[in-house]
C-alpha positions as a printed Julia matrix, in Angstrom:
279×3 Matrix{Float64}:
 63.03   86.13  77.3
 63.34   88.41  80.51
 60.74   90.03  82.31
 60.53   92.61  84.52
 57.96   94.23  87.09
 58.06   98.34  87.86
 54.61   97.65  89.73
 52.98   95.28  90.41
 49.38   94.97  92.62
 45.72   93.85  92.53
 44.47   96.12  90.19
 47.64   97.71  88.02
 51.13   96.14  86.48
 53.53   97.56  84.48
 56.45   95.85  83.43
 59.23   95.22  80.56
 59.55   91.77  78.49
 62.76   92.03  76.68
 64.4    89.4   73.92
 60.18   89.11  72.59
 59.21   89.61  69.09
 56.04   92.22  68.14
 54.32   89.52  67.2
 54.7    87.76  70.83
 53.93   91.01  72.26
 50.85   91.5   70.43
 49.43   87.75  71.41
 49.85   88.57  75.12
 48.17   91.63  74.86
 45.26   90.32  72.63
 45.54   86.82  75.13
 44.65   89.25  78.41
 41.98   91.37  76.5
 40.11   88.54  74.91
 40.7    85.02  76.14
 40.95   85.35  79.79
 37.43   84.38  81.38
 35.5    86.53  83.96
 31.87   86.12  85.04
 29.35   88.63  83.64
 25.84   88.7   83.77
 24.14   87.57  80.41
 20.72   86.43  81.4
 17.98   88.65  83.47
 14.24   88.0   84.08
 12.96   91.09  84.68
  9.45   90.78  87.36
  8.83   94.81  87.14
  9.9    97.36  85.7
  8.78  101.02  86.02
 11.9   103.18  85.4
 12.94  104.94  82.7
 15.21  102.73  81.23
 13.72   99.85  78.56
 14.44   96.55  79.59
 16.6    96.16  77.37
 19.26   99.42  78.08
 18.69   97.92  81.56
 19.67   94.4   81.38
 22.94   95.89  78.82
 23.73   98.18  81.79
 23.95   94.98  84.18
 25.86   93.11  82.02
 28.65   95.08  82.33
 29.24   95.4   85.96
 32.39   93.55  86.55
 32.21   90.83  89.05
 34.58   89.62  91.32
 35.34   86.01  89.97
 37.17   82.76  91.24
 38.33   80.69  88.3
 38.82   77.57  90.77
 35.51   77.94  91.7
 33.56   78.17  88.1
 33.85   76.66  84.57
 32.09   77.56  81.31
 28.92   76.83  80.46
 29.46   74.9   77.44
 31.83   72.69  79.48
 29.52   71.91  82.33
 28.38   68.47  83.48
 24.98   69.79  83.51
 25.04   70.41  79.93
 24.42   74.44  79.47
 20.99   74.07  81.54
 22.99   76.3   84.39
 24.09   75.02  87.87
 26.05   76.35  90.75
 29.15   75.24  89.22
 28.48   77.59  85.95
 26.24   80.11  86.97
 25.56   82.8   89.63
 22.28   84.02  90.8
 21.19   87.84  91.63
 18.41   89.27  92.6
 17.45   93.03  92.5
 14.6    94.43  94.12
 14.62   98.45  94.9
 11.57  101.33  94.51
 11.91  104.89  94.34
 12.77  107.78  94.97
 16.9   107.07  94.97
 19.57  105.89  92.25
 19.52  101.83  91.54
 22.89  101.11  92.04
 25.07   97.59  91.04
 25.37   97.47  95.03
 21.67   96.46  94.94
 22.22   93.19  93.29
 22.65   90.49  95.75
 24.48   87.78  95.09
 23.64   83.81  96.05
 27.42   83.93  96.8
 28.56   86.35  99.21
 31.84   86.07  97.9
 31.24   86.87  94.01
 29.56   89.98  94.26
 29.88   93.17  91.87
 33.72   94.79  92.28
 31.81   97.95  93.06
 28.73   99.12  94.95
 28.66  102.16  93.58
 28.03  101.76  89.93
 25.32  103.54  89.06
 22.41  101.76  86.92
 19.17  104.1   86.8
 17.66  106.81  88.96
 14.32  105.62  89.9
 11.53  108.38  90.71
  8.73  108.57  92.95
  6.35  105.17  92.67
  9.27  103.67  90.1
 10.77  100.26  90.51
 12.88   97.44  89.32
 12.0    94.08  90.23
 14.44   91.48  88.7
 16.68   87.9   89.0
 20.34   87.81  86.58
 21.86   85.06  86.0
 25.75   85.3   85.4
 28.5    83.27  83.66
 32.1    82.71  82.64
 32.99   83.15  79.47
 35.8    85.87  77.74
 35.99   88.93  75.87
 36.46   87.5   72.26
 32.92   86.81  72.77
 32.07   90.08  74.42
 33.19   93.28  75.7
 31.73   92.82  79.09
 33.79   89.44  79.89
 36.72   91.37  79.41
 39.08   91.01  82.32
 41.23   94.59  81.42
 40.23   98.5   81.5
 43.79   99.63  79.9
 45.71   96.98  78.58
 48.88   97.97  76.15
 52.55   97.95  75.33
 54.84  100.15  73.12
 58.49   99.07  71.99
 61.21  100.14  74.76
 62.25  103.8   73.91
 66.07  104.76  72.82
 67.25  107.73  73.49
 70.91  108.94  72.03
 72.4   111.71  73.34
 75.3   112.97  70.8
 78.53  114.47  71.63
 77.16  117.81  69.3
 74.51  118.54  72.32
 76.04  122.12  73.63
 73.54  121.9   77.01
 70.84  124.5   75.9
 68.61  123.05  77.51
 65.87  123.64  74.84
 65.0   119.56  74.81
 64.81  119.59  78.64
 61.85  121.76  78.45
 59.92  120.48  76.06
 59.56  116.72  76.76
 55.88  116.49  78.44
 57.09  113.69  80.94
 60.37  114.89  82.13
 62.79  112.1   81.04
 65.61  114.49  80.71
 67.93  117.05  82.76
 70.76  118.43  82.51
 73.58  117.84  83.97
 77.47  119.37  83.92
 76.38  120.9   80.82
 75.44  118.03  79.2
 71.42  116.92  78.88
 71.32  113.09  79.67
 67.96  110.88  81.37
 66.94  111.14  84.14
 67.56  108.53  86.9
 65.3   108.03  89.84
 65.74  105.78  92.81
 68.66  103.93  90.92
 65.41  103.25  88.23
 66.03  105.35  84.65
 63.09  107.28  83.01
 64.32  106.15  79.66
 61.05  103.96  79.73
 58.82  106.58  80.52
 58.95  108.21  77.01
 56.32  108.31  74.88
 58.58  108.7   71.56
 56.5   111.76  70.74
 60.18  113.23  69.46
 59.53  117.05  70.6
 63.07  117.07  72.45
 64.26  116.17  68.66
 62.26  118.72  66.81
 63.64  121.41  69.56
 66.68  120.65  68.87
 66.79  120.69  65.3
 64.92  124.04  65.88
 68.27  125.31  67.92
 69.85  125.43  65.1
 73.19  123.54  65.89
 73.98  122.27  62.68
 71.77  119.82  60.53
 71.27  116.69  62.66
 69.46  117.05  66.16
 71.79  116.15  68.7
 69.0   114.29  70.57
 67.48  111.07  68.74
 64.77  108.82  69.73
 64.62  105.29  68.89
 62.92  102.0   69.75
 64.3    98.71  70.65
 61.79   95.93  68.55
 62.86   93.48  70.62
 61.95   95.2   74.31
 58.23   95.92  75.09
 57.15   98.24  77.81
 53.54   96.69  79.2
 50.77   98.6   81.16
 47.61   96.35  82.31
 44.77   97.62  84.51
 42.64   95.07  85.88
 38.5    96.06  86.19
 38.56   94.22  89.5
 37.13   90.66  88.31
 40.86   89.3   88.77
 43.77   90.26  89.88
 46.41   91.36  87.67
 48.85   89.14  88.16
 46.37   85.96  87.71
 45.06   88.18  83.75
 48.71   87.82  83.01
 49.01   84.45  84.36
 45.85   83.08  82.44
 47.28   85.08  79.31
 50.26   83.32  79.35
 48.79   80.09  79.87
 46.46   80.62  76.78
 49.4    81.22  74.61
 51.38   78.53  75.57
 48.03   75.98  74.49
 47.11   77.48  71.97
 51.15   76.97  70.74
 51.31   73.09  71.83
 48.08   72.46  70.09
 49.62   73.97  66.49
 52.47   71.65  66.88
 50.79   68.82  67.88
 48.34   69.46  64.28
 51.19   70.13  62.34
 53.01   67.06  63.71
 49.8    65.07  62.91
 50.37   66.56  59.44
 53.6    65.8   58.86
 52.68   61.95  59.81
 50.11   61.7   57.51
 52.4    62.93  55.13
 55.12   59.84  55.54
């Protein structure tokens, strides 16, 4: 199994696994939605509360400002020495305190730790009037998106089998596929359409297999069989991941992989334990 980064920073990767299966492919893409953990805020005591909002919509609205998160630093409640009751090693305190007139925003929660603070100070909870205001403490803590949406580490996270694209010798050059695909993959060149290469990189990969090139040349009327095809490799996966800022990208993918690779030892080692009990 290969794989191969196009980009790859804090907050966005794309990249090609090839010699995978779809069902591989799936697991690392549920893996980095669902079982990598990020800290999220899941308990608030709320002092006052004048806005608009019920305290309710309001403590929702906190939970799911992402929140810059150390993994060495934290572990999960449930596995705590202190048992669940909450200490510095599974939980993060933050206060909010703000009165009106002006918008409450996620940069008005201040953190215990000034290094895991919100990703952004500009998220935008509720616009607090004249004589309004929002009095509060949140607790957060790790824990991953299988449980809930707002410990999930990914805003975009997906894949799509590697697109094929067969040029024929009946293609006569007119051009009629060039202009149609939406992400300009093709050109044409000494009278003969082929894919587009940039910076020694093809655009094969950049096709989204929506097949109008096909259906305009079928609509040319050359003969009966397009002389443009488009196909998928099932064994080559084009991945896009977009981190929300709680990790890096690199470390969802990291953790993902991890997860998959336990959760694989521990089925063999139960199905070894089965196949002893067995003899």
């Amino acid at each position: 199994m290969d794989l191969v980064f196009s980009r790859l920073d804090d907050s966005v990767a794309r990249f090609t696994i090839s010699g995978a299966t779809p069902a591989f492919a799936n697991a690392l893409r549920r893996s980095m939605i669902g079982e990598v953990p990020t800290l999220a805020i899941e308990d608030v005591r709320i002092y006052d509360n004048t806005s608009v909002l019920f305290d309710e919509i309001l403590a929702h609205r906190l939970g799911m400002v992402p929140i810059k998160t150390d993994l060495s630093q934290f572990v999960r409640r449930s596995e705590c020495s202190c048992e669940g009751v909450g200490c510095p090693q599974c939980t993060i305190t933050f206060t909010m305190s703000k009165e009106g007139p002006g918008m409450l925003t996620s940069g008005d929660l201040i953190s215990m730790d000034p290094r895991t603070v919100p990703v952004h100070n500009n998220v935008p909870i509720v616009k607090l009037w004249e004589n309004q205001k929002v009095v509060l403490e949140a607790v957060a803590e790790l824990n991953t998106g299988s449980e809930h949406a707002k410990w999930q580490p990914t805003l975009a996270c997906g894949y799509k089998e590697f697109p094929m694209i067969t040029i024929h010798d009946t293609c006569d050059g007119c051009k009629k596929c060039v202009d149609e695909c939406p992400r300009d993959v093709l050109e044409i060149s000494e009278n003969k359409v082929r894919v587009r290469v940039v910076n020694g990189e093809s655009k094969e990969k950049d096709c989204s297999m929506c097949r109008l090139c096909q259906t305009a040349c079928m609509n040319s009327g050359i003969g009966e069989n397009p002389a443009i095809t488009i196909g998928a490799d099932s064994t080559k996966f084009v991945f896009v991941v977009e981190s929300d800022g709680s990790l890096p990208v690199k470390e969802i993918i990291e953790r993902a992989l991890l997860h998959i690779k336990s959760r694989s030892t521990d089925l063999t080692d139960a199905l070894q334990d089965i196949s002893t009990e067995g003899l």
